[in-house]
OpenMM code with the backbone's topology and positions (N, CA, C; nanometers):
from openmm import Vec3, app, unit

residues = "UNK UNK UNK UNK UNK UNK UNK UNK UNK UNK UNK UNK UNK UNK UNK UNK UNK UNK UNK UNK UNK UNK UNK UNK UNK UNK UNK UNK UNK UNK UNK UNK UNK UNK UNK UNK UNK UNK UNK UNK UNK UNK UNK UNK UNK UNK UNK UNK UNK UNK UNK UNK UNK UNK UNK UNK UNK UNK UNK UNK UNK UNK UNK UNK UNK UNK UNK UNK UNK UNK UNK UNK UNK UNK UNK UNK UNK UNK UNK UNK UNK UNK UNK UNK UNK UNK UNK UNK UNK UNK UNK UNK UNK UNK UNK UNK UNK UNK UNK UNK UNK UNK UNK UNK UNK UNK UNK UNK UNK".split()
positions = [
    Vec3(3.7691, -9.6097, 7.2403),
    Vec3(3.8912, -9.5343, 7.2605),
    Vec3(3.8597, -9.4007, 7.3281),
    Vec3(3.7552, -9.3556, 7.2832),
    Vec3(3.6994, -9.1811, 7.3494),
    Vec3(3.6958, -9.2223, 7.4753),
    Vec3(3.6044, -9.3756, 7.5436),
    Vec3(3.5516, -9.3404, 7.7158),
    Vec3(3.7290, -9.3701, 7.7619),
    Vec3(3.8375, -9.4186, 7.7141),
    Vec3(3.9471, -9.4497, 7.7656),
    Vec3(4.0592, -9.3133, 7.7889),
    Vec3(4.0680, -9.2659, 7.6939),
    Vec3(4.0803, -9.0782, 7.6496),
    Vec3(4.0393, -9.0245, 7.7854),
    Vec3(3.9114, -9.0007, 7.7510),
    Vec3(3.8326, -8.9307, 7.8815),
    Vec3(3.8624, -8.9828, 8.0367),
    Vec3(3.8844, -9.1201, 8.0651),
    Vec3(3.8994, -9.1809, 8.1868),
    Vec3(4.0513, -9.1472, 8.2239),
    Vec3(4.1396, -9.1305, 8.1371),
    Vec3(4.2994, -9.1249, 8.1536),
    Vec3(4.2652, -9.0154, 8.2012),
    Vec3(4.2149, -8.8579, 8.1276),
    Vec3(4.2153, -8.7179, 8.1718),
    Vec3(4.1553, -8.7240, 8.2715),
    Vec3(4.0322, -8.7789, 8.3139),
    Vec3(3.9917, -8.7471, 8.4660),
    Vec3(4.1048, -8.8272, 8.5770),
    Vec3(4.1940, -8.9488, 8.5577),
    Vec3(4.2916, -8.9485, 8.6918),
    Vec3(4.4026, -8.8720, 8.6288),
    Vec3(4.4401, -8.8468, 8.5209),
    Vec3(4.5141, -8.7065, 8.5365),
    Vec3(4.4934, -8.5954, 8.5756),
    Vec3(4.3522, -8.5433, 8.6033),
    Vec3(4.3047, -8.4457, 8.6777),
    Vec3(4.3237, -8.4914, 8.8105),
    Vec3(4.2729, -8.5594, 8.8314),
    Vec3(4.3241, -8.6204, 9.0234),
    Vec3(4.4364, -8.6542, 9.0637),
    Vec3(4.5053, -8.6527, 8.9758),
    Vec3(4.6857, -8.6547, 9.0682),
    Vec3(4.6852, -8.5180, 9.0919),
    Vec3(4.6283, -8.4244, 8.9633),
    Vec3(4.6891, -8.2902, 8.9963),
    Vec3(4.6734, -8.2089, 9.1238),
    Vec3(4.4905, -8.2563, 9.1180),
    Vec3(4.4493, -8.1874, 9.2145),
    Vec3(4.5235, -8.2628, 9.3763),
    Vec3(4.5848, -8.3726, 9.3465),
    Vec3(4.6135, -8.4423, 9.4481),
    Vec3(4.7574, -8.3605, 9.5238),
    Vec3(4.8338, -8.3123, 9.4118),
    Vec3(4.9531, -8.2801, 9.3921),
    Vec3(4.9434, -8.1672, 9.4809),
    Vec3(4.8281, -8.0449, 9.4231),
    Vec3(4.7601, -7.9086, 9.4678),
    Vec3(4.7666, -7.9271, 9.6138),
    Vec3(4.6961, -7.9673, 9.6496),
    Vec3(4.6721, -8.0081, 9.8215),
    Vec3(4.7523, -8.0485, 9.8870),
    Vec3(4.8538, -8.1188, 9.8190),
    Vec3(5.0241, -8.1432, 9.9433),
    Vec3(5.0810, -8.0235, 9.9504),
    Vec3(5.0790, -7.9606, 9.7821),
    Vec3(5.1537, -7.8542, 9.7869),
    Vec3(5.0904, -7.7068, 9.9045),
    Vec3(4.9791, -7.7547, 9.9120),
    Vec3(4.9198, -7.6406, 9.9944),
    Vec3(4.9222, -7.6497, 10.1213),
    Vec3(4.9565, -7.7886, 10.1697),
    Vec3(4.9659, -7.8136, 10.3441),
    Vec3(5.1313, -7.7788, 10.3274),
    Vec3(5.2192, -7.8222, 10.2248),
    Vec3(5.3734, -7.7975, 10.2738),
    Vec3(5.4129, -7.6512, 10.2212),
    Vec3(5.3286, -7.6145, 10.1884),
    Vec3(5.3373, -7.3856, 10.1757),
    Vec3(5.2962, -7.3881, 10.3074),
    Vec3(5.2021, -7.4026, 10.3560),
    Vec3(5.1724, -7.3238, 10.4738),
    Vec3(5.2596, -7.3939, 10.6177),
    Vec3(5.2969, -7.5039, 10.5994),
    Vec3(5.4691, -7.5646, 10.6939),
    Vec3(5.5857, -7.4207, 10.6285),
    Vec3(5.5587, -7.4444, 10.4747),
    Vec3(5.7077, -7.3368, 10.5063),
    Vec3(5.6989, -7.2146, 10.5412),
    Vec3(5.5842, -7.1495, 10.4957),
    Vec3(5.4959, -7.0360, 10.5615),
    Vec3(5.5639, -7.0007, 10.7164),
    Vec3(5.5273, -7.1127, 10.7712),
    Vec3(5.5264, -7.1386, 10.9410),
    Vec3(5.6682, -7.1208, 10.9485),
    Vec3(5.7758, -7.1269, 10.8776),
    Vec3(5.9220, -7.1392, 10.9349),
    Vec3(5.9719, -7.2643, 10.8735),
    Vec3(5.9302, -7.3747, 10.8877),
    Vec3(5.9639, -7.4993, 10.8673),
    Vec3(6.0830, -7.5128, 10.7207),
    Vec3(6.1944, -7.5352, 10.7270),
    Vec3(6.2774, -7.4927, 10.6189),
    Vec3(6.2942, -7.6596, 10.5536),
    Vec3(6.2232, -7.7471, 10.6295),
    Vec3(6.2487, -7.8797, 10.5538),
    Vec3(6.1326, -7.9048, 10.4638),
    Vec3(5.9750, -7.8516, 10.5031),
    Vec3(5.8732, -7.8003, 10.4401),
    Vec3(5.8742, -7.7328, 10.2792),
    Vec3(6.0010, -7.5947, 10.3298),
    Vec3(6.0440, -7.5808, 10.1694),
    Vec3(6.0862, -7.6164, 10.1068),
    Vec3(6.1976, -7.7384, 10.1154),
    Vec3(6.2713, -7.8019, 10.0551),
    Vec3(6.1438, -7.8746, 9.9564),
    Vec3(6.0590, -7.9988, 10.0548),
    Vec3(5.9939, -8.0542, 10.0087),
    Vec3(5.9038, -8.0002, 9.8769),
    Vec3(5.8668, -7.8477, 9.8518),
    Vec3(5.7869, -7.7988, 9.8095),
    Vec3(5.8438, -7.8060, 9.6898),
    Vec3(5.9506, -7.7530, 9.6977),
    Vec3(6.0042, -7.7292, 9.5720),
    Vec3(6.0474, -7.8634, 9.4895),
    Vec3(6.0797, -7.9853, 9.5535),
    Vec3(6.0925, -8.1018, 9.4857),
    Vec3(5.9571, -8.1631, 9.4160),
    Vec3(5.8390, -8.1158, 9.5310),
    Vec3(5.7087, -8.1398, 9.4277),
    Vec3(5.7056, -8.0280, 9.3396),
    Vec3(5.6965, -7.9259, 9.3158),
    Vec3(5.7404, -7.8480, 9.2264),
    Vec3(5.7900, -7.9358, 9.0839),
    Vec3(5.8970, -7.9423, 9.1318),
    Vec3(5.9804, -8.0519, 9.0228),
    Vec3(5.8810, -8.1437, 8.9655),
    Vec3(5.8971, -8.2223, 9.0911),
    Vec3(5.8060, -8.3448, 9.0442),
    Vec3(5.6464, -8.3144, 8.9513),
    Vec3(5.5936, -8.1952, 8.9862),
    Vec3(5.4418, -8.1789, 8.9363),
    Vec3(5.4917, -8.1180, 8.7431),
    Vec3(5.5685, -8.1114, 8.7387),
    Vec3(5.6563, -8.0549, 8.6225),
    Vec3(5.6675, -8.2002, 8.5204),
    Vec3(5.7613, -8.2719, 8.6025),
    Vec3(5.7968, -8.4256, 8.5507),
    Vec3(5.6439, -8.4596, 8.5234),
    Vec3(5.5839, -8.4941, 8.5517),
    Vec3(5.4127, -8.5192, 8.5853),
    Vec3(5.3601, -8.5018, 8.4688),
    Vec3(5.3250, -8.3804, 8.4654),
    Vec3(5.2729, -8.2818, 8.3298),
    Vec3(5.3418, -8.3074, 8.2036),
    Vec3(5.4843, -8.3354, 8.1992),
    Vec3(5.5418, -8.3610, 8.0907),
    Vec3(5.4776, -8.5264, 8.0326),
    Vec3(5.4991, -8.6036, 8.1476),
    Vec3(5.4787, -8.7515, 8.1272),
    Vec3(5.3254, -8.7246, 8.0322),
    Vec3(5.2012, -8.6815, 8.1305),
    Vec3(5.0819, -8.6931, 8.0976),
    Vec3(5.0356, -8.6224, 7.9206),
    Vec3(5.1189, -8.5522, 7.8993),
    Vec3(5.1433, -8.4690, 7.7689),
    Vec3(5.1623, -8.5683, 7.6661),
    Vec3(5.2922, -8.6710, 7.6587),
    Vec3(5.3058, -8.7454, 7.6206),
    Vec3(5.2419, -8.8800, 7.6020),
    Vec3(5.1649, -8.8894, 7.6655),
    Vec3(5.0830, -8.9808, 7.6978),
    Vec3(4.9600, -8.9517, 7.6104),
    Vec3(4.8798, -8.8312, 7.6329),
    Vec3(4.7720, -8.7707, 7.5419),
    Vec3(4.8546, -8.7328, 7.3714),
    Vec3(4.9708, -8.7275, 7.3844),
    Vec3(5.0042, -8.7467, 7.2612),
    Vec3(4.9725, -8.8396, 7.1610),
    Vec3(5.0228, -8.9500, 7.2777),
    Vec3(5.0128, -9.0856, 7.1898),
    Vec3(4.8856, -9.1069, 7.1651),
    Vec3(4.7954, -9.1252, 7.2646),
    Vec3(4.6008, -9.1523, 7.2789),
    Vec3(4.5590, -9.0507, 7.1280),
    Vec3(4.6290, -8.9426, 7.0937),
    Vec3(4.6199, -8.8493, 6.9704),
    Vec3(4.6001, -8.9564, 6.8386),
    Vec3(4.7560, -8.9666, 6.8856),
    Vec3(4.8179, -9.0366, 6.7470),
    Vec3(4.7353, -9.1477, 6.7008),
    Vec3(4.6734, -9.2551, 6.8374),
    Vec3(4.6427, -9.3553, 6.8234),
    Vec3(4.4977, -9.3435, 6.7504),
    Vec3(4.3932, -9.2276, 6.8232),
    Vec3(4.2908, -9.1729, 6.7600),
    Vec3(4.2575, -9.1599, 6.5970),
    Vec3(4.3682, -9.0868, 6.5653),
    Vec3(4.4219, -9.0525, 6.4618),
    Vec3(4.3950, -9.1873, 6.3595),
    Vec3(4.5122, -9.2881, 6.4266),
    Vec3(4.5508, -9.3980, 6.3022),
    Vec3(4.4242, -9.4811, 6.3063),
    Vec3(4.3107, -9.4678, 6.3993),
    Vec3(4.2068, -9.5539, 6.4074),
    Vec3(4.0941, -9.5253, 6.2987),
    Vec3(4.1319, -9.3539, 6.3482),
    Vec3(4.0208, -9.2975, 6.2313),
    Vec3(4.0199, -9.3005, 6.0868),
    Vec3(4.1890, -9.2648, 6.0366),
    Vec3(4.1628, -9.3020, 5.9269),
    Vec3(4.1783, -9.4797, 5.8591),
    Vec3(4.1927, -9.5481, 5.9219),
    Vec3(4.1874, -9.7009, 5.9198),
    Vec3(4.0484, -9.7356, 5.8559),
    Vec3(3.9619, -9.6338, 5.9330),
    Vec3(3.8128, -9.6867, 5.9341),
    Vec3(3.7598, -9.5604, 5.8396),
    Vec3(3.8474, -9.4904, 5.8004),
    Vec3(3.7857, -9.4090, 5.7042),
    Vec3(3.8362, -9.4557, 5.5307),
    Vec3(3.9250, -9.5062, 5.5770),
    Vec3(4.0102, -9.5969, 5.3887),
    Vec3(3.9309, -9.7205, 5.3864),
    Vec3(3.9241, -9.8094, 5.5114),
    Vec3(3.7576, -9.9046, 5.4541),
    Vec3(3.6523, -9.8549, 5.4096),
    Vec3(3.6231, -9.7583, 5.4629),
    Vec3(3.4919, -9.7259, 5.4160),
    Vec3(3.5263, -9.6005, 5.2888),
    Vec3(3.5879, -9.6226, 5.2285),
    Vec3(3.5976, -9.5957, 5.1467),
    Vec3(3.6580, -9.3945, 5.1147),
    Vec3(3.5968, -9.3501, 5.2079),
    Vec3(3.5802, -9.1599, 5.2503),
    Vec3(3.7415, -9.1231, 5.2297),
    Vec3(3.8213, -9.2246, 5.2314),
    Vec3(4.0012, -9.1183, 5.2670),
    Vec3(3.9791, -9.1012, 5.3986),
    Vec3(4.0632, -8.9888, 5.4305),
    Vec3(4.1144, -8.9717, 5.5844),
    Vec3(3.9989, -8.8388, 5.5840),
    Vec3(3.9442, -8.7910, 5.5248),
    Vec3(3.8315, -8.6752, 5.5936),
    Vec3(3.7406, -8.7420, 5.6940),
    Vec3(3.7357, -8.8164, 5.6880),
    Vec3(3.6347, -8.8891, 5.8027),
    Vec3(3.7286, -8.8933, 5.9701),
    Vec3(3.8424, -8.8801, 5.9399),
    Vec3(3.9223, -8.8807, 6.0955),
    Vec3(3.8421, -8.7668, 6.1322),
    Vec3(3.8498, -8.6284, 6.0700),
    Vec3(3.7675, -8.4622, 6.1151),
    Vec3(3.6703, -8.4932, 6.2398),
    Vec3(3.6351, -8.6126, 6.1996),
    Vec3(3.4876, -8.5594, 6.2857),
    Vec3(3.5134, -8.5382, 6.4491),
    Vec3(3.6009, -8.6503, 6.4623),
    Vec3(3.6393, -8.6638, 6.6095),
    Vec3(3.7773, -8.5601, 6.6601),
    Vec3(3.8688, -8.5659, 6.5336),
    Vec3(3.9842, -8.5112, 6.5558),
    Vec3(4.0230, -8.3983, 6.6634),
    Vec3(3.9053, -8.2500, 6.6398),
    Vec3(3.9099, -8.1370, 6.6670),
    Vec3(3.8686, -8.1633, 6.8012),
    Vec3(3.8039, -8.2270, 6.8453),
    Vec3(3.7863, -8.2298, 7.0141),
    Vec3(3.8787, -8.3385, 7.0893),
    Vec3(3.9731, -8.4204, 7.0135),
    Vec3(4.0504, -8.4597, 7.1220),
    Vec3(4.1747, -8.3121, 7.1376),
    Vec3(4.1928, -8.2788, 6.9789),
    Vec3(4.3159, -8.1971, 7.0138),
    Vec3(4.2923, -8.0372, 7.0973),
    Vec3(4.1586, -8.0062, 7.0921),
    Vec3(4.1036, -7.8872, 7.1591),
    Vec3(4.1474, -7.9402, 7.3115),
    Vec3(4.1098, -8.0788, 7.3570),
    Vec3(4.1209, -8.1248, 7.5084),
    Vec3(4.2478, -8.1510, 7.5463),
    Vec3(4.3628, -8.1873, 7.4342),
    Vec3(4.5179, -8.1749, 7.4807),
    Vec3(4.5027, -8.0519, 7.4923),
    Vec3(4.5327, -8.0025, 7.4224),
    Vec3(4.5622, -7.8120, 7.4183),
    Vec3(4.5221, -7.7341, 7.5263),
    Vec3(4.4103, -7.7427, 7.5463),
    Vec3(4.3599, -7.6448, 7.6532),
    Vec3(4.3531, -7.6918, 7.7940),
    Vec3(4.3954, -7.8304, 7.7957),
    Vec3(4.4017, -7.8935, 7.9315),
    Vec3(4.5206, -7.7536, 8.0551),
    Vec3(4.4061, -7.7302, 8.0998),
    Vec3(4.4812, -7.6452, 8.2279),
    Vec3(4.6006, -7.6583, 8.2725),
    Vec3(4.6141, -7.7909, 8.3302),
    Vec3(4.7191, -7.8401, 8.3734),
    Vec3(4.8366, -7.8685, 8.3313),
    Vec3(4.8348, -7.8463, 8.1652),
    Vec3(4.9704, -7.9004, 8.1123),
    Vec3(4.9845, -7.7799, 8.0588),
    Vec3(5.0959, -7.7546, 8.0494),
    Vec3(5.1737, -7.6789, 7.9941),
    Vec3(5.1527, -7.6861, 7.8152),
    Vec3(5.1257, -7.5680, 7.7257),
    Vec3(5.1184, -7.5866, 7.5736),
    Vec3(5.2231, -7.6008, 7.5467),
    Vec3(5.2532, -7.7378, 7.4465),
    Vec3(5.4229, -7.7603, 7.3804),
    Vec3(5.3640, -7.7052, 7.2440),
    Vec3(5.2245, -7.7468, 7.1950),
    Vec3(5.2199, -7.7127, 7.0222),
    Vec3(5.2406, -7.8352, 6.9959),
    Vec3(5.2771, -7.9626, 7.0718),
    Vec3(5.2974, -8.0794, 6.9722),
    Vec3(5.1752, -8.1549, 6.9829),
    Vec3(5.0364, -8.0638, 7.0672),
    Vec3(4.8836, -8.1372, 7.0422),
    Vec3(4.8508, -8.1410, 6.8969),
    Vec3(4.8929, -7.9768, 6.8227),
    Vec3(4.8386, -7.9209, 6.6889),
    Vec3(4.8993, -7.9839, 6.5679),
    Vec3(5.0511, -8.0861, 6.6301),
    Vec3(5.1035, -8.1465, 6.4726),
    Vec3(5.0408, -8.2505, 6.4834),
] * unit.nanometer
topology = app.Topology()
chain = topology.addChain("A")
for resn in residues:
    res = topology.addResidue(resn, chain)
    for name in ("N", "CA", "C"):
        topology.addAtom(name, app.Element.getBySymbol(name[0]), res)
């Protein structure tokens, strides 16, 4: 589940940066005058917004799912749910501080 975690955040890092680089050829069109350039900008705008929200939700769930795995395998083995800890604090440190998304606070519930 961690290399799947990790593989989602790195092409969520590459749309962004993908996102970055349109947005930077259609600034410097509207820069230039180009008033259909700005239009466009601002709909990726939008869109890089929609984006971030989706991907949020998404690492939510990969959370949750983390979560119900860990303690699954922590009530077999007998420990209770203290055994989720071990992994817990570094997926939710990597929602949280992910650059790109915006903090809702719903990494920390």
């Amino acid at each position: 589940m961690e290399q799947q975690y990790n593989r989602l955040q790195q092409e969520a890092q590459g749309v962004m940066q993908s996102l970055q680089a349109l947005a930077g050829k259609l600034k410097t069109a509207a820069d230039g005058g180009n008033q259909d350039a700005r239009e466009w900008l601002l709909d990726l705008k939008e869109l890089a917004l929609d984006i971030q929200t989706e991907q949020q939700q998404v690492m939510n769930v990969m959370q949750a799912m983390h979560l119900a795995v860990q303690n699954d395998i922590s009530s077999m083995q007998g420990q209770g749910a203290s055994g989720s800890r071990a992994i817990t604090p570094k997926l939710r440190r990597t929602c949280h501080n992910r650059a790109m998304l915006p903090s809702s606070g719903a990494a920390d519930s």
